[in-house]
C-alpha positions as CSV (number, residue, x, y, z in Angstrom):
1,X,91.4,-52.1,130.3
2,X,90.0,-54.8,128.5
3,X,86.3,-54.3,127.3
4,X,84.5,-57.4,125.2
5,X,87.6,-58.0,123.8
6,X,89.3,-54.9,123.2
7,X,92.1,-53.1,125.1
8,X,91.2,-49.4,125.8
9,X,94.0,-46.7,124.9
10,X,95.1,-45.3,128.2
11,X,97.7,-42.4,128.6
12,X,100.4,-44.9,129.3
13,X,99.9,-46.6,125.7
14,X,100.0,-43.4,124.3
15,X,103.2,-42.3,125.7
16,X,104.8,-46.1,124.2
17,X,103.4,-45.2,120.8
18,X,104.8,-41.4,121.3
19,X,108.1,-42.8,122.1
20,X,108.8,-45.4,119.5
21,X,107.4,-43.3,116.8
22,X,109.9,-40.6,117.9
23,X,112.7,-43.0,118.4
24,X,112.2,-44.4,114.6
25,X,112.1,-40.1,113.7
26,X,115.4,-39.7,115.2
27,X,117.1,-42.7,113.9
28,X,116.1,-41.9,110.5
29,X,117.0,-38.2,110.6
30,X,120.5,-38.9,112.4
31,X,121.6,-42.2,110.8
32,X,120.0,-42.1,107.4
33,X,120.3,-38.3,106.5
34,X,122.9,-36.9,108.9
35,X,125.5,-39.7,108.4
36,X,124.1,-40.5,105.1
37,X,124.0,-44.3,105.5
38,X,121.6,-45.6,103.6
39,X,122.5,-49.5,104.9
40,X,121.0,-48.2,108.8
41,X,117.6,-50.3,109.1
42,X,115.6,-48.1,111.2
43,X,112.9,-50.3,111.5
44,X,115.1,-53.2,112.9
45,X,117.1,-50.9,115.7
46,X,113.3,-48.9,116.6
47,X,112.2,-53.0,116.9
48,X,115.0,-53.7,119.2
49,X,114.4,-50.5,121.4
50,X,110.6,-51.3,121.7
51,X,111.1,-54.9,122.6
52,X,113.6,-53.4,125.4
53,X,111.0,-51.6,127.1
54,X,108.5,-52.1,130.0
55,X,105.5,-52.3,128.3
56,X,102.0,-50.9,129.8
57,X,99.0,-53.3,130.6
58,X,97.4,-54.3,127.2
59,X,100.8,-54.4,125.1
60,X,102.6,-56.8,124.0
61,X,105.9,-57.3,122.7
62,X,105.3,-59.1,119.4
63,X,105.1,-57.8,115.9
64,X,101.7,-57.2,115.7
65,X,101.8,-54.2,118.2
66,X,104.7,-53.2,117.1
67,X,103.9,-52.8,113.5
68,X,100.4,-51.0,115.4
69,X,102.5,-48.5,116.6
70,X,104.4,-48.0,113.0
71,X,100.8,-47.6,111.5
72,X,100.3,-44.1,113.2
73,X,102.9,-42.9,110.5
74,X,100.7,-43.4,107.8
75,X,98.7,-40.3,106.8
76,X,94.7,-41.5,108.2
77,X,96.7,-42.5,111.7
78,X,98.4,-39.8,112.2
79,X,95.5,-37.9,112.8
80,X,94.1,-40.2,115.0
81,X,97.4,-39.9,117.0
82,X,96.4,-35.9,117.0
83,X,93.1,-37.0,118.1
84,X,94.3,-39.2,121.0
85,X,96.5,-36.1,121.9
86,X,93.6,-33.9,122.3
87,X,91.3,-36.3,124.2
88,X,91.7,-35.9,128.0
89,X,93.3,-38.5,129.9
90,X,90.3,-39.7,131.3
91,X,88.4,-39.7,128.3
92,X,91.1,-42.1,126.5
93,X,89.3,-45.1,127.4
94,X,87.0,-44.5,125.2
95,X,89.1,-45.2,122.4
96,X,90.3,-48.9,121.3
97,X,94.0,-49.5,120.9
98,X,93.2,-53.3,119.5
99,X,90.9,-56.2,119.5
100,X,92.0,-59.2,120.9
């Protein structure tokens, strides 16, 4: 997983980045716009829920990878996310998820 200091994407990473930017999605459309409560921090309860879960080789539970996985919201990441999600599992490795 790690190649001169980088940890390689594999399909595992991909699935944590999948479900945390989905969990964040759902927070906001349920809390924020269903309920209309503008005081819900989705970016405080989607911390809490990434920090609860069993992370893959080559993630860590610190901000640093979790504000990672918020950065494939932005506009240039999302379509790297797309491009990740067409790239075959084996071929995922070729792709860097962070430098050490």
């Amino acid at each position: 997983m790690n190649n001169n200091n980088k940890v390689l994407m594999s399909m595992d990473i991909l699935n944590v980045i999948h479900a945390v930017i989905d969990y964040k999605k759902h927070l906001q459309s349920y809390h924020v716009m269903l309920l209309d409560n503008k005081q819900f921090n989705t970016v405080v309860e989607t911390e809490k829920f990434y920090y609860s879960l069993d992370l893959p080789e080559g993630m860590s539970k610190n901000k640093s990878d979790f504000e990672r996985i918020l950065s494939f919201e932005n506009r240039y990441a999302t379509e790297q996310l797309e491009d990740f999600d067409n790239t075959e599992e084996s071929d995922l490795c070729m792709f860097s998820w962070k430098t050490l």
